[in-house]
C-alpha positions in Angstrom: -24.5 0.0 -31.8 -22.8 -3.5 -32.1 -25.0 -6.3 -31.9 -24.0 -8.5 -29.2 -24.7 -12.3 -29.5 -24.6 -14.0 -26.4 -25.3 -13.1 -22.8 -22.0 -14.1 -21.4 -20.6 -11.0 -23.5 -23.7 -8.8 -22.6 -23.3 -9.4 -18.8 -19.2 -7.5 -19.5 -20.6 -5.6 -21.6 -23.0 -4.3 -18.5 -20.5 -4.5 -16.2 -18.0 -2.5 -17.7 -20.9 0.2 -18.6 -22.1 0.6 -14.9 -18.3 0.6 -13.8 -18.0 4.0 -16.7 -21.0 5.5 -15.4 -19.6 5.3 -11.5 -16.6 6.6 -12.7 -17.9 9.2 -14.5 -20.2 10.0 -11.6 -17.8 10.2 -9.4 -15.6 12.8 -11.9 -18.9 14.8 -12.4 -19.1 15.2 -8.5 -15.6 16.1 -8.5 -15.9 18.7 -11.1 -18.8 20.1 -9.3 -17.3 20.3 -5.6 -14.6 22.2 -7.9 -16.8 24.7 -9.2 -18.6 25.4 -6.0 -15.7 25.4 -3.8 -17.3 22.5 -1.4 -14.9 21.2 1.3 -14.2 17.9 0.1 -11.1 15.8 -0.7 -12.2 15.8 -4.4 -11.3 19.5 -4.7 -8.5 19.2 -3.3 -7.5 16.1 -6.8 -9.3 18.3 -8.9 -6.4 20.6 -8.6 -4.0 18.1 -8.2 -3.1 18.4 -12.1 -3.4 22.3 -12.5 -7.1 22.3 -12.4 -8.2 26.2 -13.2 -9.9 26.5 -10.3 -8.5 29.9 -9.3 -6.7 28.4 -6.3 -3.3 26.1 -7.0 -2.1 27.3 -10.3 0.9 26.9 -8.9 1.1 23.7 -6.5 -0.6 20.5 -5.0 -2.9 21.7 -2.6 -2.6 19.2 0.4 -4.9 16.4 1.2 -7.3 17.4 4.1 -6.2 13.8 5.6 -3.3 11.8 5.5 -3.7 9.3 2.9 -2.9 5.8 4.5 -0.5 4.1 2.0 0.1 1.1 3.6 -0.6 -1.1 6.5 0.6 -4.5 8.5 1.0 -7.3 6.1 1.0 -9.9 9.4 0.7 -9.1 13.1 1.7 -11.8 15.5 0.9 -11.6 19.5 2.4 -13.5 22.1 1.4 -14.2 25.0 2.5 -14.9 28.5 2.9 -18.8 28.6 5.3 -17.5 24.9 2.4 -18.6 22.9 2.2 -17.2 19.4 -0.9 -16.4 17.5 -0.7 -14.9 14.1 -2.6 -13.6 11.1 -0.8 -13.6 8.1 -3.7 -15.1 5.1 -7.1 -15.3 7.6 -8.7 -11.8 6.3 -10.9 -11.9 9.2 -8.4 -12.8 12.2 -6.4 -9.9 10.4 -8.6 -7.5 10.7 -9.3 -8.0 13.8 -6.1 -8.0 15.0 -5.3 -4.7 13.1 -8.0 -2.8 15.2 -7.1 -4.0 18.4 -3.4 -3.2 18.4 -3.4 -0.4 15.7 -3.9 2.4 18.0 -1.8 1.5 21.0 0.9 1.2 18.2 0.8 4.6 16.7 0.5 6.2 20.5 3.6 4.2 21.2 4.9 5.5 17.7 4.1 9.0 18.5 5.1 9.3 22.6 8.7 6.9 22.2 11.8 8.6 22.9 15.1 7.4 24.3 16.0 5.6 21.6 19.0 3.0 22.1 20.2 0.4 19.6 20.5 -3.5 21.1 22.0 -6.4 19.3 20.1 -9.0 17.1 20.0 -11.7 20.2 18.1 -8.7 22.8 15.8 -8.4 19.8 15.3 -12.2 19.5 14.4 -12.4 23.3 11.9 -9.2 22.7 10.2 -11.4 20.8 9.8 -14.8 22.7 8.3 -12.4 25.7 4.7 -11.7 25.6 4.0 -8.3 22.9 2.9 -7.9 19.6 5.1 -7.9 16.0 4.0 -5.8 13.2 5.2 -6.4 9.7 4.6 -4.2 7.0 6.3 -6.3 3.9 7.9 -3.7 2.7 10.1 -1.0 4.4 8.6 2.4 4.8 9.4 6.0 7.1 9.0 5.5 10.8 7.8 8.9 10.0 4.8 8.2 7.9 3.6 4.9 9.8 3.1 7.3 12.7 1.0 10.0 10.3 -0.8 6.7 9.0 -1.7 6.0 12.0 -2.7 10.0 13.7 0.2 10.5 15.3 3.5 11.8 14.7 7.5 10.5 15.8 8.8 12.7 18.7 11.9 15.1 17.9 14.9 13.1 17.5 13.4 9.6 16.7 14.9 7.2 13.9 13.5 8.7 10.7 14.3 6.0 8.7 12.8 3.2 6.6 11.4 0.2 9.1 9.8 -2.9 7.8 9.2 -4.7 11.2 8.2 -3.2 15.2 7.2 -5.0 17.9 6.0 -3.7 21.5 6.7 -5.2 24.4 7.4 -4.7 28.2 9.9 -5.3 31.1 10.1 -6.1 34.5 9.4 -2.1 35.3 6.1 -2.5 33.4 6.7 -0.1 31.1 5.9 -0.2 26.9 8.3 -0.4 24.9 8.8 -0.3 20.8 11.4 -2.2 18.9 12.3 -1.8 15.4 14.4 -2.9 12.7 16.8 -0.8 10.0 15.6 -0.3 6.6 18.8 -3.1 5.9 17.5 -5.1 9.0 21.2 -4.5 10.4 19.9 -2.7 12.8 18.3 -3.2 15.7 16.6 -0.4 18.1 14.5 -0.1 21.5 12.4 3.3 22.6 10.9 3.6 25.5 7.2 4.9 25.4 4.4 7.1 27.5 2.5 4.0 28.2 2.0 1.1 30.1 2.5 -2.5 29.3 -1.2 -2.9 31.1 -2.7 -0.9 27.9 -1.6 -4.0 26.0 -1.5 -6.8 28.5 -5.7 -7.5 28.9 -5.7 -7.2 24.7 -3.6 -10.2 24.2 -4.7 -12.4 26.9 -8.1 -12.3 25.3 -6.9 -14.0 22.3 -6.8 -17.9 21.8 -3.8 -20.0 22.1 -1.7 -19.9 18.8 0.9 -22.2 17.2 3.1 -20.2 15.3 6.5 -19.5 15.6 9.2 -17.5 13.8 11.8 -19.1 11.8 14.5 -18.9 14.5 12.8 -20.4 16.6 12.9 -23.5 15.3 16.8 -24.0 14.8 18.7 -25.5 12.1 15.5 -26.7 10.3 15.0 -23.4 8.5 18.1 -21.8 9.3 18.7 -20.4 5.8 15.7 -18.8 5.5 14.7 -15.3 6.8 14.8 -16.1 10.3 11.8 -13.5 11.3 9.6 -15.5 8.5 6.4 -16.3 10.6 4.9 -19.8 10.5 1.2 -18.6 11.0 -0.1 -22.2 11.8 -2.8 -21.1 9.3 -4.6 -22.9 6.7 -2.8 -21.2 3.8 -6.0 -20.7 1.9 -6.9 -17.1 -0.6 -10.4 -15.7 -1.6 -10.5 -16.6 -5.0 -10.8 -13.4 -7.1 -12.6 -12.5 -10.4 -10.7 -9.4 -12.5 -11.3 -7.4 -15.4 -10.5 -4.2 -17.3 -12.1 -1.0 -16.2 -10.4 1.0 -19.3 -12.9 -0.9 -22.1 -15.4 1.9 -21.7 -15.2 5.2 -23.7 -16.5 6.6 -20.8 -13.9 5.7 -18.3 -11.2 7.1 -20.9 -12.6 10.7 -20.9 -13.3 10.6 -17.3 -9.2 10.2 -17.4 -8.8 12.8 -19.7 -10.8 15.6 -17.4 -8.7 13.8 -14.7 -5.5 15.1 -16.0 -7.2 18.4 -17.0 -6.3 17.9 -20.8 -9.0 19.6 -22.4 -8.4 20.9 -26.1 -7.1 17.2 -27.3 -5.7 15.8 -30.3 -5.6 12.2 -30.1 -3.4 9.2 -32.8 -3.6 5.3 -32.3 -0.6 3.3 -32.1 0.2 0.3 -34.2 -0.7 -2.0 -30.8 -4.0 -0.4 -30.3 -3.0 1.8 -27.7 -4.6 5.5 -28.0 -2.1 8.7 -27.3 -4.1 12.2 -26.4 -2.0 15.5 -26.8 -2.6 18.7 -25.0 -0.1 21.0 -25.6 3.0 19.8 -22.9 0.4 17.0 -21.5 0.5 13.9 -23.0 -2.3 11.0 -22.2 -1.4 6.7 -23.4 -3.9 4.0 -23.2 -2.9 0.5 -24.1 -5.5 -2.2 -24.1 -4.3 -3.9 -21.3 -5.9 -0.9 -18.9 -2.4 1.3 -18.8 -2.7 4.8 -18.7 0.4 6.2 -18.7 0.5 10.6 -18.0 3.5 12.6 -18.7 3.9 16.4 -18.6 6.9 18.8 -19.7 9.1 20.2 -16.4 8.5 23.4 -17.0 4.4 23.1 -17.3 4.3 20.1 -14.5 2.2 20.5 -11.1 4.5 21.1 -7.7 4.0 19.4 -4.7 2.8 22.4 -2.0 5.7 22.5 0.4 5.3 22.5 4.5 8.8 24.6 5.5 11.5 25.5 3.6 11.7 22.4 1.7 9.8 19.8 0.1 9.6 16.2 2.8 9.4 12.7 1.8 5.8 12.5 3.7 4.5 15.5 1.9 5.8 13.1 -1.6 4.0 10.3 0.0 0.6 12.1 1.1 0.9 13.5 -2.8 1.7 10.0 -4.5 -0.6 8.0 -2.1 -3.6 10.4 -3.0 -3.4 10.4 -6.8 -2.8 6.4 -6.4 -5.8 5.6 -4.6 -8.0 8.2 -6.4 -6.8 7.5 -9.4 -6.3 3.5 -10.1 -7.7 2.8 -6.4 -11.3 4.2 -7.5 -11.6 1.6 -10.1 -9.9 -1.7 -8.4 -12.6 -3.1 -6.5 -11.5 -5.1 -3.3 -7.9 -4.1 -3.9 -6.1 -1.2 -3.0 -3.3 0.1 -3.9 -0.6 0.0 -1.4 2.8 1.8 -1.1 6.2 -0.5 -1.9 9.4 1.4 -2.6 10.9 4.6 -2.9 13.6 5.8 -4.9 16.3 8.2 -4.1 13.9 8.5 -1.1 16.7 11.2 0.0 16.3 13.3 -2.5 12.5 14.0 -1.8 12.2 16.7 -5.5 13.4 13.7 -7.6 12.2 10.9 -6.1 9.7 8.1 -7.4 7.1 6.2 -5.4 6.0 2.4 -6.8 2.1 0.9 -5.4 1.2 -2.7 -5.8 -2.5 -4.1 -5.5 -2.9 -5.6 -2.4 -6.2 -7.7 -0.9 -6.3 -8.6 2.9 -2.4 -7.6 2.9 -1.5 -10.4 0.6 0.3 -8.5 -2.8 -1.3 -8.8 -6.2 1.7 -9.3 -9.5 0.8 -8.2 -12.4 2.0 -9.2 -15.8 5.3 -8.5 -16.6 6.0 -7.2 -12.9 4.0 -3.9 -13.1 3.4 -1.6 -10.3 0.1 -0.8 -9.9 1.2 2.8 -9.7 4.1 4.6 -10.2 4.5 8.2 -9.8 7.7 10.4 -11.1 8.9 13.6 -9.3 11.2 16.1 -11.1 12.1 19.4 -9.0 9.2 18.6 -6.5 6.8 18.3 -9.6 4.4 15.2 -10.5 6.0 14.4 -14.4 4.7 11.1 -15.0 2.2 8.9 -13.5 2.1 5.2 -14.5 -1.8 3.1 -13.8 -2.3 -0.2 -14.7 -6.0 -0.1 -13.8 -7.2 -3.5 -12.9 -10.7 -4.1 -10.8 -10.9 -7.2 -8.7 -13.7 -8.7 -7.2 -14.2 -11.9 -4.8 -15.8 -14.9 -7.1 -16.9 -16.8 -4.3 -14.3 -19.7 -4.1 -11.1 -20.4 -2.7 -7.1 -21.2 -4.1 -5.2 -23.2 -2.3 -1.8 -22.9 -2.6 1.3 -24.8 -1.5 1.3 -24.9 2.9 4.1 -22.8 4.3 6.1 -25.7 4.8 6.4 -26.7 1.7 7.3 -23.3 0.8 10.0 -22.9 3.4 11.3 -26.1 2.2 11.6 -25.3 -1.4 13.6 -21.5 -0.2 15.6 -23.3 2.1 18.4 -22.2 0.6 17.6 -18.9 1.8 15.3 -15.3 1.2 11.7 -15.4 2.6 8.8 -16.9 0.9 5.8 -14.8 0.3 2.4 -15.4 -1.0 0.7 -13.6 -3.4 -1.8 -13.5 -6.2 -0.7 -13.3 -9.6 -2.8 -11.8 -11.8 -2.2 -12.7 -15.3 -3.8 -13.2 -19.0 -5.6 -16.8 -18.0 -6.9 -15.2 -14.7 -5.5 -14.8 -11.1 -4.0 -17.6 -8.9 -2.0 -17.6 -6.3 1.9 -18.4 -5.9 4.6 -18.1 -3.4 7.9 -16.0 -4.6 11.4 -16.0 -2.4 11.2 -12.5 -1.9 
């Protein structure tokens, strides 16, 4: 065994042991849940790669529950007076925020019907009147928000991509959702099973805000993306602390069982990165913490189908599953969180990009990485891309530039977002015109 010299190197050194021996663990339990057919989610990933289990040679079996991919980046409420109060950076006001409203939105989600589309300025008023605005970031299905959140759209809703909702009520009392298109040119209203009272008492309780949206203040930001929320916040980030979980042998056999490559030839690369063979099933591991699985069509794992034909949320529940097992189980106070689609409408070839993400705030990695990114071919997982990174909160705080000062410098136009960019030196923070 290496000697090692100092103690800084012997406290990694520990670390990244204790993080193998979880991980290994956690594999060993999954392994054994296989074996003994317990009901557990694990079984369900053991087989996710062709485990021979005796039960899915053939197919993904289906996650017992719908794997949550992503969530509100900010929520805003406004009350009566036309007060705003939002939580875009403040983890804590977030949060709380998040389990207030999250339910009412998904049984609004799940009972709206009716749908009509209103111009841009009826949306604009929406907003000014007391309700509260959700905004994932990044478009995703109507369809799967409501299966994130236990409930399903009625027959006939929008399936499409939405980024931003908001519910609100009218002189009748009733709830209502609003939503934008995928392309934000389009604007929509449903009316819902419930009452604006089920929201009402929620946002009354909450203090006084001072933000505003980006219309709202006229021809000061004009150019920017006018539904860019001004939280009124203290733009201020937990400072994080981030390492590589892929140092220990451990943790690279663990991967291998993971994959079910068993009988493995293995070559290094001129850049240190490791390659393991098994038959059509190939295994790379770069020293940076990228594991990169690929397997031949004709030998690769299908997704198990619902009806006739393979749906974008059964793709989604797949992807979101081997993301958070897979990289997730090893990131620490991140999670991976779903971003993009492609060729969304072709569900058998599509692929499915996650980014970190701490308290809704994104996490770039060097040279633009996704966190995960997971390749379908003929409704079969063929390649699967981790960049396996484990963050942890260090104790102290970044302070990047206000939100001012960030609108000003992309007045020219887009939307400024914060996020954490993790690179070689460590991870700060940084706004991007996204």
């Amino acid at each position: 065994m290496r000697l090692i010299k100092d103690r800084s190197k012997l406290i990694e050194y520990g670390k990244n042991l204790l993080i193998g021996l979880l991980f290994l663990s956690s594999v060993f339990l999954l392994l054994k849940s296989v074996s003994t057919g317990t009901d557990s989610v694990l079984e369900d990933f053991g087989s996710l790669f062709g485990a021979d289990n005796g039960k899915n040679s053939s197919g993904f079996t289906e996650a017992k529950a719908f794997i949550t991919a992503a969530e509100p980046a900010f929520i805003l409420a406004t009350k009566e007076d036309g007060s705003h109060y939002a939580a875009k950076y403040a983890s804590a006001n977030r949060e709380k925020l998040l389990s207030q409203f999250s339910s009412l939105l998904g049984e609004a989600i799940g009972s709206a019907n009716g749908e009509k589309e209103i111009t841009e300025a009826q949306w604009r008023n929406s907003l000014k009147e007391s309700g509260v605005f959700f905004d994932y970031l990044h478009p995703q299905p109507l369809a799967a928000i409501a299966r994130w959140l236990g409930t399903e759209i009625s027959e006939g809703a929008n399936p499409n991509f939405v980024r931003r909702l908001f519910l609100g009520g009218d002189d009748t009392g009733s709830l209502y959702l609003y939503y934008m298109s995928e392309d934000e040119t389009g604007f929509f209203r449903s009316k819902t099973a419930l009452n604006f009272s089920a929201l009402s008492p929620l946002i009354s309780e909450l203090p006084i805000g001072n933000s505003a949206f980006a219309f709202e203040l006229e021809d000061e930001y004009k150019n920017i993306d006018p539904y860019f929320i001004f939280s009124g916040e203290f733009a201020e980030l937990r400072a994080l602390s981030v390492s590589n979980p892929l140092v220990d042998d451990s943790v690279v056999s663990s991967l291998l069982s993971l994959f079910d490559m068993r009988k493995v030839s293995s070559y290094p690369e001129s850049d240190g990165s490791m390659v393991f063979i098994d038959g059509k099933r190939s295994l790379r591991i770069d020293i940076a913490g990228k594991a990169v699985f690929s397997v031949a069509a004709s030998d690769a794992t299908k997704i198990v189908k619902k009806g006739d034909k393979l749906e974008l949320l059964d793709c989604i529940n797949a992807a979101g599953f081997i993301a958070q097992t897979g990289a997730g189980s090893l990131s620490g106070s991140a999670k991976p969180s779903l971003t993009k689609i492609v060729s969304a409408k072709d569900p058998e070839n599509c692929t499915l990009i996650f980014e970190y993400t701490i308290d809704g705030v994104p996490i770039s990695l060097q040279n633009n990485q996704p966190a995960a990114k997971i390749e379908l071919q003929d409704g079969a997982v063929t390649r699967v891309e981790m960049v396996f990174r484990s963050y942890s909160f260090s104790g102290g705080l970044l302070y990047p530039l206000s939100e001012r000062l960030a609108a000003a410098i992309a007045v020219k136009g887009g939307e400024p977002v914060l996020r954490y960019e993790d690179r070689s030196s460590g991870v700060s923070s940084s706004w991007i015109n996204y």
